[in-house]
Backbone as CSV, one residue per row, in Angstrom:
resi,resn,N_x,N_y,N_z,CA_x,CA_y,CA_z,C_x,C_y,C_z
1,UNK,279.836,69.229,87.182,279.910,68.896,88.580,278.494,68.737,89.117
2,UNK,278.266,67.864,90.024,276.939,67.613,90.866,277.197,67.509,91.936
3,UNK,276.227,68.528,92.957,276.387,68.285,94.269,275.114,68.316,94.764
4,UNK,274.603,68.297,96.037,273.495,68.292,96.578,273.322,68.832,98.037
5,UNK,272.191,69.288,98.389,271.624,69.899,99.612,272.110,68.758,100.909
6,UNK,272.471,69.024,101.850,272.853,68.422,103.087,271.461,66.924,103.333
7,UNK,271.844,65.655,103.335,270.997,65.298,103.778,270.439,64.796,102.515
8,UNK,270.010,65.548,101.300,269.671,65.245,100.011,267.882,66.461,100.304
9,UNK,268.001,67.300,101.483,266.494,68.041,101.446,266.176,68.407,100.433
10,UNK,265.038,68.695,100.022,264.599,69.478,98.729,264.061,70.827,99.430
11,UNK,265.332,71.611,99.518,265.561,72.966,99.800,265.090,74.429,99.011
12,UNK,265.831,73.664,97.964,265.879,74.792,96.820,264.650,74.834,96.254
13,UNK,263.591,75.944,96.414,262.794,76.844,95.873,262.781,77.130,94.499
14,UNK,261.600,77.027,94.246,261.290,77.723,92.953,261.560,79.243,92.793
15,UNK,261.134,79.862,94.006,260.808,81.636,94.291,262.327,81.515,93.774
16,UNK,263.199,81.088,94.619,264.978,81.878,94.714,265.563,81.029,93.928
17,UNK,265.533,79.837,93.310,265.849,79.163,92.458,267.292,80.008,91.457
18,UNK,266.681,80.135,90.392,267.226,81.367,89.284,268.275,82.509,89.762
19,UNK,267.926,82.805,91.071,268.443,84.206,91.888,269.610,83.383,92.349
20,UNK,269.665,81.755,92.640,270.802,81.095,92.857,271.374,80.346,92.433
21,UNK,271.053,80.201,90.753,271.823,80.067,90.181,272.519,80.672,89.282
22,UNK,271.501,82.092,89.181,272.812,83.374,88.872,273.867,83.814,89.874
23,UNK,273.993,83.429,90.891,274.898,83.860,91.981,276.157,82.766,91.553
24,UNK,275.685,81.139,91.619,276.619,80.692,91.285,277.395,80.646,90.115
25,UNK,276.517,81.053,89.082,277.554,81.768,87.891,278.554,82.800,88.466
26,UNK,278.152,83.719,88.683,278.885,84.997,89.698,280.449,84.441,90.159
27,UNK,280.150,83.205,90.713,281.245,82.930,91.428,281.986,82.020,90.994
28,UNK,281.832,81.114,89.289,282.301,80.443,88.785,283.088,81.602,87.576
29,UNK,282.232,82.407,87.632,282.885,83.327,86.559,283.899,84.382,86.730
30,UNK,284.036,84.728,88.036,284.447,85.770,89.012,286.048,85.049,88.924
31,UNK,286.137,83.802,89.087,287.447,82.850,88.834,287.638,82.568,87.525
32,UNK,287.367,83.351,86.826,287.729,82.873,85.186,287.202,81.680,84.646
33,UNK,286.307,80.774,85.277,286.034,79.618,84.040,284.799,80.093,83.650
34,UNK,284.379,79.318,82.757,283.226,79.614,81.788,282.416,78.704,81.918
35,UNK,280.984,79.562,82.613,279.607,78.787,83.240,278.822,78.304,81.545
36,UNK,278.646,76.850,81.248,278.018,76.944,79.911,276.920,76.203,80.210
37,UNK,276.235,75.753,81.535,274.398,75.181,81.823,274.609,74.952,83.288
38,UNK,273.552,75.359,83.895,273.469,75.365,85.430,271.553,75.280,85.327
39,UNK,271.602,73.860,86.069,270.192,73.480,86.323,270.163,72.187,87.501
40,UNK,268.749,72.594,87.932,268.997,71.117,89.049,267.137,70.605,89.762
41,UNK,267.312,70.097,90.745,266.131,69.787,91.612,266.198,70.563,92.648
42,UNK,264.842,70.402,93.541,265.112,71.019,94.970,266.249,70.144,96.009
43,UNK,266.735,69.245,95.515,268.166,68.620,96.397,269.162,68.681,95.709
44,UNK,269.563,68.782,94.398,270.805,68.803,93.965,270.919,69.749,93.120
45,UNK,272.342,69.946,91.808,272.455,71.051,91.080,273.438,70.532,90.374
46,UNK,273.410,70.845,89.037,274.091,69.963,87.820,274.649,71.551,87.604
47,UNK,276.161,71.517,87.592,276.128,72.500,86.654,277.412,71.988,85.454
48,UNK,277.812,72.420,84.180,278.595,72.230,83.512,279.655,73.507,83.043
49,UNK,281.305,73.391,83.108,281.761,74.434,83.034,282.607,73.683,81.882
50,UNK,283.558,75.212,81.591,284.770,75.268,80.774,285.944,75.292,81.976
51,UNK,286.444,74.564,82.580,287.725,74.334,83.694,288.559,75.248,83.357
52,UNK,289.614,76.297,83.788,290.324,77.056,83.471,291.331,75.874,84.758
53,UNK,292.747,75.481,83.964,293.602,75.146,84.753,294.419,75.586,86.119
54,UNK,294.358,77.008,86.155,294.483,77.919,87.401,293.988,77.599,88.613
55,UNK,293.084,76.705,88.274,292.228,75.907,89.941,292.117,74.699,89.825
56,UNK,291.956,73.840,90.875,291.408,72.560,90.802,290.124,72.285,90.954
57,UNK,289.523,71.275,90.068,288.065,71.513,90.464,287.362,71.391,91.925
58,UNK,288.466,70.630,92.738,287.967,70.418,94.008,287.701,71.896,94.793
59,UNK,288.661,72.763,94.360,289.140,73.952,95.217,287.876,74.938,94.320
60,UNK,287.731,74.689,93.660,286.437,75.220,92.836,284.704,74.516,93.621
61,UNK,284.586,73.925,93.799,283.519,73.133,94.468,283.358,73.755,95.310
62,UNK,284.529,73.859,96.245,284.596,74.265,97.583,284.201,75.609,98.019
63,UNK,284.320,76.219,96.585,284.302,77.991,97.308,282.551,78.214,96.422
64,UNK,282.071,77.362,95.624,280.674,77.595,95.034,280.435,76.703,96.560
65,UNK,280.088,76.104,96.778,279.493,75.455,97.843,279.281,76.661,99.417
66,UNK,280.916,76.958,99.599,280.955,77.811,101.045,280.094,79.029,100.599
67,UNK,280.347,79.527,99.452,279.719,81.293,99.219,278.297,81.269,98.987
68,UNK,277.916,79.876,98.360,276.438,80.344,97.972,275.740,79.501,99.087
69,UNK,276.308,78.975,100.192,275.511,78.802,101.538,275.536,79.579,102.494
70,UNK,276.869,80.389,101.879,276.501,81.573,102.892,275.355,82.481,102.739
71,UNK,275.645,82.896,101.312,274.405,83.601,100.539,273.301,83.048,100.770
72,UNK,273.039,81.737,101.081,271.357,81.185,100.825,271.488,81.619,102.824
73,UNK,272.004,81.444,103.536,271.412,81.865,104.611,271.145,83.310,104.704
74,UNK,272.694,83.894,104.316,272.056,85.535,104.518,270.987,85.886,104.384
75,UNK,270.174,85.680,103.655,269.096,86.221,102.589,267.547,85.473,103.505
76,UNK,268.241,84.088,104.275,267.338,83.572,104.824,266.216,82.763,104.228
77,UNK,266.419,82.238,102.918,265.661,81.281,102.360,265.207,79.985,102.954
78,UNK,265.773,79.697,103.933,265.206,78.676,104.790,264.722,78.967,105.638
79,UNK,264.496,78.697,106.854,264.496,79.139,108.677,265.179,78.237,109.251
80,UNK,266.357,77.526,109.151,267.180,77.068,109.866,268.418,77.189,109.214
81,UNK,269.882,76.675,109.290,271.148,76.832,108.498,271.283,75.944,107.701
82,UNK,271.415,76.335,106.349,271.458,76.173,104.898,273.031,74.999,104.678
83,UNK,273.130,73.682,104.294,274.173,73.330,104.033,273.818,72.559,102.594
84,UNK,275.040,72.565,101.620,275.427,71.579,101.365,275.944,70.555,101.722
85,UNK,276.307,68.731,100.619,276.728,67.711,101.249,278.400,68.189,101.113
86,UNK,279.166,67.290,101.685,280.555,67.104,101.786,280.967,66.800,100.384
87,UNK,280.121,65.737,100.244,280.690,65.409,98.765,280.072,65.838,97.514
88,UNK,280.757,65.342,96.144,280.443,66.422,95.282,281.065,64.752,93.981
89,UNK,280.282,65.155,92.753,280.696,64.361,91.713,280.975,65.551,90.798
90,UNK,282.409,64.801,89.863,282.554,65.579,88.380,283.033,64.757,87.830
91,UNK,282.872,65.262,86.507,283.173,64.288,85.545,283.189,65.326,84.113
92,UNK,284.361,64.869,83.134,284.886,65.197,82.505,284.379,64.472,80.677
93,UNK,283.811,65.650,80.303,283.007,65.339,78.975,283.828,66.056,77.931
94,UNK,283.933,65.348,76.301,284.849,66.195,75.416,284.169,66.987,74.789
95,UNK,284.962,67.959,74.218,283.293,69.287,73.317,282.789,68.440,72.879
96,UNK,282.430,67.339,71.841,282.373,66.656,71.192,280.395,66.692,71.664
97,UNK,280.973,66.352,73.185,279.362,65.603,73.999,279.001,67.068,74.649
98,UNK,279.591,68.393,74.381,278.754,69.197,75.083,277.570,69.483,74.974
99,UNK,277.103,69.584,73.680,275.854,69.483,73.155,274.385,68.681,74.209
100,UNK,274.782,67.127,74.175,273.892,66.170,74.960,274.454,66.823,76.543
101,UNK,275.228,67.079,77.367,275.646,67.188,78.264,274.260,68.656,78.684
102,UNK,274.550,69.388,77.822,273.485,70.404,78.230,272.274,70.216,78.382
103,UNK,271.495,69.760,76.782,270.221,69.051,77.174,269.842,68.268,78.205
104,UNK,271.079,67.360,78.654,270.558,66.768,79.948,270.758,67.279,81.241
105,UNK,271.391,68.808,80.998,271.009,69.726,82.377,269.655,69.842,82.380
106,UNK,269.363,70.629,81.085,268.126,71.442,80.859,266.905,70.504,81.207
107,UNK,267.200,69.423,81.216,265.806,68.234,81.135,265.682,67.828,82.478
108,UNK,266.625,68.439,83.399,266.270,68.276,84.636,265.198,67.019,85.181
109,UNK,264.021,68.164,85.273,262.623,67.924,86.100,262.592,66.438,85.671
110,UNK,262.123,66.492,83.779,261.646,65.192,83.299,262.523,64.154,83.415
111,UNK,263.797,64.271,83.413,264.348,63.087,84.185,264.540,62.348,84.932
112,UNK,263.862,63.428,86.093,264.002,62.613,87.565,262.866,61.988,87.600
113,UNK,261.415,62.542,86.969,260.363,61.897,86.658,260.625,60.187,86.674
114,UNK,261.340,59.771,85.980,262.163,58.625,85.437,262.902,57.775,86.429
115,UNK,263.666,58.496,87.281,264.445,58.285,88.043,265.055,58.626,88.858
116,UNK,265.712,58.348,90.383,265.455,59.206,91.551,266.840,59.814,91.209
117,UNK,267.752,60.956,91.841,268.925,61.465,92.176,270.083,60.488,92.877
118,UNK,269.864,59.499,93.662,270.750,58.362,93.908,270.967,57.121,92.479
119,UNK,269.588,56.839,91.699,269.962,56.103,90.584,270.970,56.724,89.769
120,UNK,270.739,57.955,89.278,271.058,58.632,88.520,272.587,58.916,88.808
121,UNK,272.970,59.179,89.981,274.003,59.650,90.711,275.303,58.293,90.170
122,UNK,274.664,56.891,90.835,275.452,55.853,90.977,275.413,55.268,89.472
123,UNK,274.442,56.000,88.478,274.887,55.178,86.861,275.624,56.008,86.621
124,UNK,276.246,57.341,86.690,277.155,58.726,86.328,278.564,57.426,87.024
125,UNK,278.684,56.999,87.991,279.578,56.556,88.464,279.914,55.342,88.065
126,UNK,278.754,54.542,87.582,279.055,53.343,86.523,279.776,53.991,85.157
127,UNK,278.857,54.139,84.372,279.474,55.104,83.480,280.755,55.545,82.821
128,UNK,280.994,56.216,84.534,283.074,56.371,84.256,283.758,55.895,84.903
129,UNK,283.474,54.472,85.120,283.772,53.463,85.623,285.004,53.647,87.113
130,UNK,283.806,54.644,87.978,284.578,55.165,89.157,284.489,54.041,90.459
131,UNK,285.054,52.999,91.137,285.398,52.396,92.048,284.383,53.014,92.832
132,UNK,283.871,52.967,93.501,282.749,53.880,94.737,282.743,52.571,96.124
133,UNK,282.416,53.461,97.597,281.512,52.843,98.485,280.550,53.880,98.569
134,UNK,279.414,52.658,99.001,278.253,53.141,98.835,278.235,53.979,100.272
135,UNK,279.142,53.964,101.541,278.922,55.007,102.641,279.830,56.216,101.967
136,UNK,280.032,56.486,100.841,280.186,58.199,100.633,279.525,58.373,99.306
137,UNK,278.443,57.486,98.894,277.467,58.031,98.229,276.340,58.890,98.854
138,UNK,275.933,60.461,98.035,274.836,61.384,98.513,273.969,60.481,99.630
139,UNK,274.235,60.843,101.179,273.544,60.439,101.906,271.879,61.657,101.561
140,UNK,271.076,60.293,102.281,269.896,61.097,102.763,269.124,61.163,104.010
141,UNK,268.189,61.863,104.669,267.747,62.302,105.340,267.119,61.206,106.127
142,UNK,267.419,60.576,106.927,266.727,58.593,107.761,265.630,59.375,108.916
């Protein structure tokens, strides 16, 4: 699943980084699925799971998104209120590709080097040949 900071800000910190993405393990794991790479930029966050059928991934999105913005304000990592976007991408890989699927969490940084978070975003959506408009692609900040 990929989602991103409200706006597309580059929010997310190095300092609290780690501290939030062990939280969102916490809360992917807390529901029974199995967290297997969680990495991202200061605007977005790649993470890859094992789906346990008991939830939908939407209803899964929804409660990593509400809890760990609650958490990023509690704590006060910003100085104003902390959101994620509305929308959210997933996409469905066989064990087969878990392997590459991880490395290209882990490679984060050097990828974007390469290429911005909207390229990247809209070839994931070429890719699996998802129908899209471009007004509910990751808005950003005008």
């Amino acid at each position: 699943m990929i989602f991103a900071v409200k706006f597309r800000r580059a929010l997310i910190q190095k300092e609290w980084k780690d501290d939030l993405y062990k939280y969102i393990t916490g809360i992917i794991q807390n529901r029974n699925h199995k967290l297997l790479r969680i990495n991202g930029m200061p605007d977005h966050v790649h993470i890859l799971i094992g789906l346990r059928p008991n939830q939908s991934i939407s209803d899964l999105v929804q409660e990593v998104k509400s809890i760990s913005s609650r958490w990023i304000n509690e704590n006060k990592f910003v100085p104003f209120r902390f959101e994620w976007q509305d929308s959210f991408g997933a996409f469905s890989y066989s064990r087969s590709q878990i392997d590459d699927v991880m490395k290209y969490i882990n490679n984060q940084e050097q990828h974007h080097h390469k290429k911005s978070f909207r390229e990247e975003y809209i070839e994931f959506l070429k890719k699996f040949e998802v129908v899209y408009d471009e007004k509910y692609v990751f808005k950003e900040l005008i």
